[in-house]
C-alpha positions, 0 to 999 in steps of 0.5 A, a space after each residue: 017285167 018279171 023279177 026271179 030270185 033264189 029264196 035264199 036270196 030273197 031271205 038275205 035281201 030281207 035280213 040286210 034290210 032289216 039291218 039297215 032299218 036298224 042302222 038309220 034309226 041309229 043314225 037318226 037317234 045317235 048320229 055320233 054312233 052312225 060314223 065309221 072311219 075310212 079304213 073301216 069303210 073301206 073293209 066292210 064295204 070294198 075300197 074301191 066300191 067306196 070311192 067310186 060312191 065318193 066320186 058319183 056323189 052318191 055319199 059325202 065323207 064328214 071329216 072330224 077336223 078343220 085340216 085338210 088330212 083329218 080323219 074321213 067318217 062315213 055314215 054306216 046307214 048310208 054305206 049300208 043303203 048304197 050296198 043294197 041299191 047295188 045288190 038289188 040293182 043286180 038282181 033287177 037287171 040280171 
């Protein structure tokens, strides 16, 4: 199987890695820094995008309280992992 790509996206490709490298180093040396609120998952990451995530299993939301409507953190790293499964999962099969 042969994979073609732009060089600009190839550079994107590269660069959101490069982020996302960082991204789970900071979740590994500050978890605390890693959690992002729901709403501000679901601006940087598409609402819907973000449920269908949930509802595969493919991540799990921390919540900050024992009550049931407490807040829902999302780890950015991971976010930001499944964004580019997807983006290259695109590109593979295009």
């Amino acid at each position: 199987m042969t994979i073609t790509m732009e060089l600009y996206e190839l550079k994107t490709l590269c660069a959101n890695m490069a982020a996302l490298g960082v991204a789970t180093y900071q979740k590994e040396a500050a978890p605390a820094t890693d959690l992002i609120s729901q709403r501000e998952a679901y601006r940087q990451f598409q609402e819907v995008r973000v449920k269908r995530w949930v509802e595969n299993g493919l991540i799990t939301p921390q919540r900050n309280g024992a009550a049931q409507n407490s807040k829902r953190y999302y780890s950015r790293a991971e976010l930001m992992a499944l964004n580019q499964a997807e983006r290259l999962n695109t590109i593979i099969h295009k």
